[in-house]
C-alpha positions as a Markdown table, in Angstrom:
| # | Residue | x | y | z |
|---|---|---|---|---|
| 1 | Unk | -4.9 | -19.2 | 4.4 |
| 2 | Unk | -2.3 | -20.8 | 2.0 |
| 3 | Unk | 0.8 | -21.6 | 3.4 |
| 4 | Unk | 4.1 | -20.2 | 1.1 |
| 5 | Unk | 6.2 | -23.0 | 0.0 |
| 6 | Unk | 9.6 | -22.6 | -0.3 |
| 7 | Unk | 11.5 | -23.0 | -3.4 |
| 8 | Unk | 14.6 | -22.5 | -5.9 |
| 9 | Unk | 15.3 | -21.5 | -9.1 |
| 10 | Unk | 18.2 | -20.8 | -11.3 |
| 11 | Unk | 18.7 | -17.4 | -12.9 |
| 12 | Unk | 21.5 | -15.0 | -13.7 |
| 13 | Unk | 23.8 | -17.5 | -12.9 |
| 14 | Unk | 23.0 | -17.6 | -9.5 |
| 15 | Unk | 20.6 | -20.2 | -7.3 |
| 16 | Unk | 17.8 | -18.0 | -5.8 |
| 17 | Unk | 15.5 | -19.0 | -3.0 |
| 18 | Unk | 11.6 | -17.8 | -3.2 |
| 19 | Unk | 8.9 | -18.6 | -1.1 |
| 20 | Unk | 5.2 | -18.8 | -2.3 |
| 21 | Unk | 1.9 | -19.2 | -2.2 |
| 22 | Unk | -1.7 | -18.6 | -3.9 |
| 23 | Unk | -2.5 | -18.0 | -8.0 |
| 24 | Unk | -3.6 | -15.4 | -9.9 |
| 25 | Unk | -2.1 | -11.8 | -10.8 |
| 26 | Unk | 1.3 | -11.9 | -9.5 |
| 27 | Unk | 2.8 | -9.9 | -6.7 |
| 28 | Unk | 6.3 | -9.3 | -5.9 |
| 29 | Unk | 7.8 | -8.8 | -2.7 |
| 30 | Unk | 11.5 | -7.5 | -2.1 |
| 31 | Unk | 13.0 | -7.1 | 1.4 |
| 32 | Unk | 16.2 | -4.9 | 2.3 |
| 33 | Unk | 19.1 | -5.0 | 4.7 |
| 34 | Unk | 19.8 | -7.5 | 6.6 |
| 35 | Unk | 16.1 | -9.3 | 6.0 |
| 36 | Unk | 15.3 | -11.9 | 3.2 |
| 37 | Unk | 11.7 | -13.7 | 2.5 |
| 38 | Unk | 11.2 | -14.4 | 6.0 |
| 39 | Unk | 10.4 | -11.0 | 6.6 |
| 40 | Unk | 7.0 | -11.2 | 4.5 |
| 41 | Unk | 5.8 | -14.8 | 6.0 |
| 42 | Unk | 3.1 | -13.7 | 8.0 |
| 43 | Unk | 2.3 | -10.9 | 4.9 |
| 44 | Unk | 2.4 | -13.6 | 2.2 |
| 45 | Unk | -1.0 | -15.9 | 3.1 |
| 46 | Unk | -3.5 | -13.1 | 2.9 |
| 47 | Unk | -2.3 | -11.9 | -0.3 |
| 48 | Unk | -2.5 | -15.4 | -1.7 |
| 49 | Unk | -5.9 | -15.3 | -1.3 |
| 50 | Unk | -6.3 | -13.8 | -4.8 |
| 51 | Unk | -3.1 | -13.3 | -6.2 |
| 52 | Unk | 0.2 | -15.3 | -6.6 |
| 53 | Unk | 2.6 | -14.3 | -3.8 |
| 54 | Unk | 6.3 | -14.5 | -4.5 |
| 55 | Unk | 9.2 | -13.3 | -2.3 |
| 56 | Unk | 12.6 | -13.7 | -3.0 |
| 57 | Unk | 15.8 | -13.8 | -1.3 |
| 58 | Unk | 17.7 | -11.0 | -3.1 |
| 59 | Unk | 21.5 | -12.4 | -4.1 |
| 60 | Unk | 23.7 | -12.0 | -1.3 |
| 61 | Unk | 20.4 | -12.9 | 1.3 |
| 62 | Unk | 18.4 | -14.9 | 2.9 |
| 63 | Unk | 19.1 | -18.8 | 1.5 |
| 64 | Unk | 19.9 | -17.3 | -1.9 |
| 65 | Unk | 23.4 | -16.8 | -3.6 |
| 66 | Unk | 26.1 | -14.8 | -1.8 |
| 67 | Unk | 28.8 | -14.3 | -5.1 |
| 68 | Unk | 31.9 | -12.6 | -3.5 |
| 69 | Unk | 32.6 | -11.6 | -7.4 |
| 70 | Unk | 29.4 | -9.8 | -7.8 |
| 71 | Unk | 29.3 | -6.2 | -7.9 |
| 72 | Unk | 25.9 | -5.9 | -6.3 |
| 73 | Unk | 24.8 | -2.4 | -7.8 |
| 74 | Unk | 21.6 | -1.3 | -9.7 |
| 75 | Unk | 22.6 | -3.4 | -13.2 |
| 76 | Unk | 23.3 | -6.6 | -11.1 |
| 77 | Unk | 19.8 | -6.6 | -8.9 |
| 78 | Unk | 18.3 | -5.4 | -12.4 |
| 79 | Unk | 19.2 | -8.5 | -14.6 |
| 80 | Unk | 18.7 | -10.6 | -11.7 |
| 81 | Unk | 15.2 | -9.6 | -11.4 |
| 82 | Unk | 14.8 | -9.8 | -15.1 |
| 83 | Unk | 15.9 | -13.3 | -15.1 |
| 84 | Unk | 14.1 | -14.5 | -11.9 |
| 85 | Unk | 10.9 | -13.4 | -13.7 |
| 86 | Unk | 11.6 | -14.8 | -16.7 |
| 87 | Unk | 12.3 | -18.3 | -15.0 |
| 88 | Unk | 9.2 | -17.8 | -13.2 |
| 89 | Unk | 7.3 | -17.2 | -16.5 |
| 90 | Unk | 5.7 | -14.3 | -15.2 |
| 91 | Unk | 6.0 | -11.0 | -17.8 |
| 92 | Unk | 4.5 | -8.8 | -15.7 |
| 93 | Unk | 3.5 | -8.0 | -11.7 |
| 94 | Unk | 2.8 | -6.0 | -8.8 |
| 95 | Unk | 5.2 | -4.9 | -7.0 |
| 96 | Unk | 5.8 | -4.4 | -2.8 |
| 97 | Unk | 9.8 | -2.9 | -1.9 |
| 98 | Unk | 11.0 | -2.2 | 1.5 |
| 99 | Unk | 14.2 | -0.7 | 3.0 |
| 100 | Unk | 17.0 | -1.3 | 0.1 |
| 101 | Unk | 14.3 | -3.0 | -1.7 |
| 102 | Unk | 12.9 | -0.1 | -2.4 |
| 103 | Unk | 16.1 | 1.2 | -4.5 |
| 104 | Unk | 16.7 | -1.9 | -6.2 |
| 105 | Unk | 12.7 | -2.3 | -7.0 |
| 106 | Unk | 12.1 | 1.4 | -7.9 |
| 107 | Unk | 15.4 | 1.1 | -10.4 |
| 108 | Unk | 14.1 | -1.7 | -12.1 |
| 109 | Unk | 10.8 | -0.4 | -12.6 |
| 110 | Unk | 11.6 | 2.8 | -14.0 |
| 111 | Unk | 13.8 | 0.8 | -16.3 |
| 112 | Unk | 11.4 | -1.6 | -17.1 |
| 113 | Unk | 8.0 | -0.2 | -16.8 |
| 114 | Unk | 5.9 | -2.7 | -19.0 |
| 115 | Unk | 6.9 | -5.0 | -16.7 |
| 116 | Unk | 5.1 | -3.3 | -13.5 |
| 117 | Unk | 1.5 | -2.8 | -12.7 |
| 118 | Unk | 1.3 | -1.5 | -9.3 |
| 119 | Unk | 3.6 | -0.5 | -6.6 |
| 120 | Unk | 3.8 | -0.4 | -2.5 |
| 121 | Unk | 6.4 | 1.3 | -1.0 |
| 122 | Unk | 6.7 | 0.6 | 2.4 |
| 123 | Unk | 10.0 | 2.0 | 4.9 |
| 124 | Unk | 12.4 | 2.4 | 2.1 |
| 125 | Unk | 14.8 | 5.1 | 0.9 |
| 126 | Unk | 14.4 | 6.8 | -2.8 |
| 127 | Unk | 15.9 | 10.0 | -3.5 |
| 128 | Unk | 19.8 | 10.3 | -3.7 |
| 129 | Unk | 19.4 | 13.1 | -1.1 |
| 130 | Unk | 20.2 | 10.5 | 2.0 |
| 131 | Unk | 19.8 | 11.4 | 5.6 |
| 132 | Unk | 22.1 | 11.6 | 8.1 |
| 133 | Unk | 21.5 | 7.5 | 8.9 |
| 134 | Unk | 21.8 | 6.2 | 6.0 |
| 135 | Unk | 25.4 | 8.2 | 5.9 |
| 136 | Unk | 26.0 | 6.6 | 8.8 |
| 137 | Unk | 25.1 | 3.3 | 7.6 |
| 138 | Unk | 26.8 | 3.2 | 4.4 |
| 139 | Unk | 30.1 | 4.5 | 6.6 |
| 140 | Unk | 30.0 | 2.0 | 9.5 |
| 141 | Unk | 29.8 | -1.1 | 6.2 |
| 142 | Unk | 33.5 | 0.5 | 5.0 |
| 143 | Unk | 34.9 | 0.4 | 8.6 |
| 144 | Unk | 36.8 | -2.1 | 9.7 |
| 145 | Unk | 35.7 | -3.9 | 12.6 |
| 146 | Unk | 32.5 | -2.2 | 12.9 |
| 147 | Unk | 31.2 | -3.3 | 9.3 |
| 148 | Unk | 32.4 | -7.0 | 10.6 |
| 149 | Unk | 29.9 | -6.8 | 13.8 |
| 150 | Unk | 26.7 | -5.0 | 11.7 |
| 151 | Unk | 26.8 | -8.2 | 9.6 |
| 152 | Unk | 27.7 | -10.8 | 12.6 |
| 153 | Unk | 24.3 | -12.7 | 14.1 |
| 154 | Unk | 24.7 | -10.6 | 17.0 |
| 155 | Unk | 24.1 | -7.3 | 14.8 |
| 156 | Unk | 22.0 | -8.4 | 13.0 |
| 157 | Unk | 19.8 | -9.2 | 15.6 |
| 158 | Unk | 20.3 | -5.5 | 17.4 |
| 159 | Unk | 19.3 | -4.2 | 13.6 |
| 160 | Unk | 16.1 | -6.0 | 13.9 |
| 161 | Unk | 15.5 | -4.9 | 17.4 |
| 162 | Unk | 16.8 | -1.4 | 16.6 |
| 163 | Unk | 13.9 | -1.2 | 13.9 |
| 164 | Unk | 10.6 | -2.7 | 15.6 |
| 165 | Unk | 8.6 | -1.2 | 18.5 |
| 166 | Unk | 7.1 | -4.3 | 19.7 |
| 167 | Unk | 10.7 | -5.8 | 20.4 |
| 168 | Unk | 9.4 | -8.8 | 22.7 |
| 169 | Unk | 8.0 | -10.5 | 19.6 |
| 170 | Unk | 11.5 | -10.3 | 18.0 |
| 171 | Unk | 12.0 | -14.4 | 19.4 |
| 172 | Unk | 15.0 | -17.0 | 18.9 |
| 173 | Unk | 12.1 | -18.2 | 16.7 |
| 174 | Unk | 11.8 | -15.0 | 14.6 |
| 175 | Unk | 15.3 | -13.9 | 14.5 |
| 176 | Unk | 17.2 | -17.3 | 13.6 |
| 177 | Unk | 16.3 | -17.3 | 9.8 |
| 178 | Unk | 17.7 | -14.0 | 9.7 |
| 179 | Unk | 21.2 | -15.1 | 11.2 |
| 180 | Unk | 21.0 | -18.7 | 10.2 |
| 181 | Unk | 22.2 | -17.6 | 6.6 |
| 182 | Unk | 25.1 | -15.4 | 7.8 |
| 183 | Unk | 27.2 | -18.0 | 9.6 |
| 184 | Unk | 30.3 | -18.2 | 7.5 |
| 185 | Unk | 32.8 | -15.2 | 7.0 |
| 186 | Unk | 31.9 | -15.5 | 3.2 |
| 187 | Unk | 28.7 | -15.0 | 3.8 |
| 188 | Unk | 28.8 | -11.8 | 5.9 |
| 189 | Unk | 31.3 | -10.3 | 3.8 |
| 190 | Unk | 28.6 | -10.8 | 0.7 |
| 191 | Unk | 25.8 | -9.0 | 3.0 |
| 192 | Unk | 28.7 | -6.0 | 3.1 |
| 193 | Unk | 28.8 | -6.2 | -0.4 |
| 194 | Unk | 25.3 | -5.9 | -0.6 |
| 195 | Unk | 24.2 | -3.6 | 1.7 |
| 196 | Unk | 27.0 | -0.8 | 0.2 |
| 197 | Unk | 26.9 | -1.7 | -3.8 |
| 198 | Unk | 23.8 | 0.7 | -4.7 |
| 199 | Unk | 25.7 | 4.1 | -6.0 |
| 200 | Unk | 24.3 | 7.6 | -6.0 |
| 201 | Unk | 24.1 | 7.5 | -9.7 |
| 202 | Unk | 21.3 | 4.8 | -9.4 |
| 203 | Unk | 19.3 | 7.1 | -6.9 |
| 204 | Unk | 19.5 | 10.0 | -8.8 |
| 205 | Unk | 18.1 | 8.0 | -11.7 |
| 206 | Unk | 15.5 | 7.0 | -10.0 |
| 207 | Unk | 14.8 | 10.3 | -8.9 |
| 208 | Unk | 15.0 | 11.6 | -12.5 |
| 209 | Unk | 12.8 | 8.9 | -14.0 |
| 210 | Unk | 10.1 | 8.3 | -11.4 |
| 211 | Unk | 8.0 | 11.3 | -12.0 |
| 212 | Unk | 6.9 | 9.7 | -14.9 |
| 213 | Unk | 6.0 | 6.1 | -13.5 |
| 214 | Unk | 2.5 | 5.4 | -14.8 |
| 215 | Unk | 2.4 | 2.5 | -12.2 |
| 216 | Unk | 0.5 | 3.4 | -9.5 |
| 217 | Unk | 1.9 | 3.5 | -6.1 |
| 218 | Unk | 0.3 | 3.0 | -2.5 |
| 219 | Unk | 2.7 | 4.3 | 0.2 |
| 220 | Unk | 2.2 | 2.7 | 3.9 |
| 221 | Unk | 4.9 | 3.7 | 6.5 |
| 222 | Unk | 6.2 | 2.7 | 10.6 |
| 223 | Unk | 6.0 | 6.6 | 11.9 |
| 224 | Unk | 8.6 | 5.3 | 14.2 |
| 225 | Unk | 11.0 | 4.2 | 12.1 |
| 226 | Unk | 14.8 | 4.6 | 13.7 |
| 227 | Unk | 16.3 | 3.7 | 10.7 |
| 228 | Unk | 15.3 | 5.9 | 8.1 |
| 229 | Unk | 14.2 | 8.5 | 10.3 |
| 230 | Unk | 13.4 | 11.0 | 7.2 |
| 231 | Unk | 11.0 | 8.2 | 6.0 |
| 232 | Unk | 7.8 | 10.8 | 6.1 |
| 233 | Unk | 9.8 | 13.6 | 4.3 |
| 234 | Unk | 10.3 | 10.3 | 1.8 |
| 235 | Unk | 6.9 | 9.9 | 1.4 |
| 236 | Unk | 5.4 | 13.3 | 1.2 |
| 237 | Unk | 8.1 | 13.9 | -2.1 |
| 238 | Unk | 6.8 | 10.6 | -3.6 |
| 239 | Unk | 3.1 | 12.0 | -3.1 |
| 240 | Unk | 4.3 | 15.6 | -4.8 |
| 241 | Unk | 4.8 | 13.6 | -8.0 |
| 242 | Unk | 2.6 | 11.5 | -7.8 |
| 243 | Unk | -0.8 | 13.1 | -6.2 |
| 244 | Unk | -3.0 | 10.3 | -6.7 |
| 245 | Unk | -1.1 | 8.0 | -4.5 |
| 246 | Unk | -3.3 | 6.7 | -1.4 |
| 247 | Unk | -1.0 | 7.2 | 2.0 |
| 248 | Unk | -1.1 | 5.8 | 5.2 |
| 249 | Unk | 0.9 | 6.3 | 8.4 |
| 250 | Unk | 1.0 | 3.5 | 10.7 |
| 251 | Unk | 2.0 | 5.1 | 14.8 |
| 252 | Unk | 3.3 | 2.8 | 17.1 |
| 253 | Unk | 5.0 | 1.1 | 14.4 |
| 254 | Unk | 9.2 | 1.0 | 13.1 |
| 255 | Unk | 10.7 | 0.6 | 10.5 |
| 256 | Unk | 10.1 | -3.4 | 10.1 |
| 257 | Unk | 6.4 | -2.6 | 9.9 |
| 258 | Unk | 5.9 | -6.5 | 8.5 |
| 259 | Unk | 7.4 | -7.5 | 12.4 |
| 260 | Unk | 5.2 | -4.6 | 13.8 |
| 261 | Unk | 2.1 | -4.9 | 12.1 |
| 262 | Unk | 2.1 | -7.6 | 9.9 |
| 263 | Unk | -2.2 | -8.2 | 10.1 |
| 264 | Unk | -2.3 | -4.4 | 9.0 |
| 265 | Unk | 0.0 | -4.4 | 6.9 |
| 266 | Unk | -1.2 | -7.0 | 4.4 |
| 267 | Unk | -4.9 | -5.8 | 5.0 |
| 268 | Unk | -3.4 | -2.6 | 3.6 |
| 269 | Unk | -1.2 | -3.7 | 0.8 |
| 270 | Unk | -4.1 | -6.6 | 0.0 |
| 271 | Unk | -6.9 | -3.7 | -0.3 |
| 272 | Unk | -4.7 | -2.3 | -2.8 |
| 273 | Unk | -3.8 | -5.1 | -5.3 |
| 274 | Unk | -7.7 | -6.2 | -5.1 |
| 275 | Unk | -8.7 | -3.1 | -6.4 |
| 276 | Unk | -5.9 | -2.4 | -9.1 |
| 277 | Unk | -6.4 | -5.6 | -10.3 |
């Protein structure tokens, strides 16, 4: 299978890292909090087999950017996206969004919907009706002290650990490239930035504008997911307005469903894209 390669690019302003692999139709792939590329490594070769693979390291992740000036809200991730596209020549694509990627990728595709094809959602929140978690979350990232710890190595990995079943593949191996990045006090307090700039507003947007998404959508989910424990509830409203769309619980599986499942996962997301495109 083709190994991603990791590479940079300069857009918005701002250096971005990307890994990928494979050519053809392109296919997006946007992580969420606290995650970066590396969550879609062992996703990434089987979708290269017939399609170009790209997955970036949203600004204020992963090896990309971490601009303590940025604002980190819908317009930011929208024109960054925009640009990172643009760099990469690529006008339109496929689209995969998980956890806060799902807000940031849902946003820009309802505002930009000639530039989508098709869409999998995997555990991500949508609607600006949040549960009680994601309250919690967004709370604990404006406390002092605690927001400090969520975004230190140590909590990151309990995050990671929090959101997978199978925790004993969750090794120093696994779990470094997600700390590696968040070293520096500059760096975590970006990630805090980043993980609390989506507003409300954006959400409710979304909610306003997705019913009319010609794209169509594949929705896989983790049944156990801790973190967005509403995630079902999530999926059955997406399938309301949009009846068509194929969906798939995955049991014994959290909310990092790439950690989880990752074979599954990409047989999933990869029986999709071959057949849309």
């Amino acid at each position: 299978m083709p190994t991603p390669a990791s590479n940079h690019v300069t857009a918005n302003a701002l250096n971005l890292h990307y890994l990928e692999a494979g050519q053809g139709t392109p296919i997006l792939l946007l992580h969420g909090f606290p995650t970066s590329s590396h969550l879609y490594r062992n996703i990434i070769p089987k979708l290269a087999k017939t399609h170009r693979v790209i997955a970036i390291d949203l600004p204020g992740y992963g090896l990309s950017d971490k601009p303590l000036d940025a604002r980190y809200n819908f317009k930011f991730y929208t024109n960054t996206l925009n640009a990172f596209l643009d760099a990469l020549d690529i006008p339109t694509t496929n689209l995969v969004v998980h956890d806060l990627g799902g807000p940031v990728g849902l946003y820009w595709a309802v505002n930009n919907p000639r530039r989508v094809n098709n869409i999998v959602l995997l555990n991500t929140l949508v609607y600006p009706e949040t549960s009680w978690a994601v309250k919690l979350f967004l709370l604990a990232l404006r406390t002092p002290g605690l927001r400090n710890f969520l975004v230190s190595p140590k909590g990151i990995v309990g995050a990671m650990k929090f959101g997978v079943v199978h925790k004993e593949r969750l090794n120093r191996e696994v779990l470094t490239p997600y700390t590696a990045p968040f070293e520096t006090p500059a760096a975590r307090k970006a990630l805090i930035k980043a993980g609390s700039g989506l507003s409300i507003k954006g959400l409710a947007q979304i909610k306003k504008k997705l019913p009319a998404l010609e794209a169509p959508l594949r929705l896989i989910y983790g049944e156990n997911d801790r973190v967005l424990p509403d995630v079902a509830k999530t999926m059955q409203r997406i399938k309301r307005t949009h009846p068509q769309a194929e969906l798939t619980a995955l049991p014994n599986c959290g909310h990092f469903l790439q950690e989880d499942e990752p074979e599954r996962v990409a047989e999933l997301i990869a029986e999709f894209f071959n057949r849309a495109n």
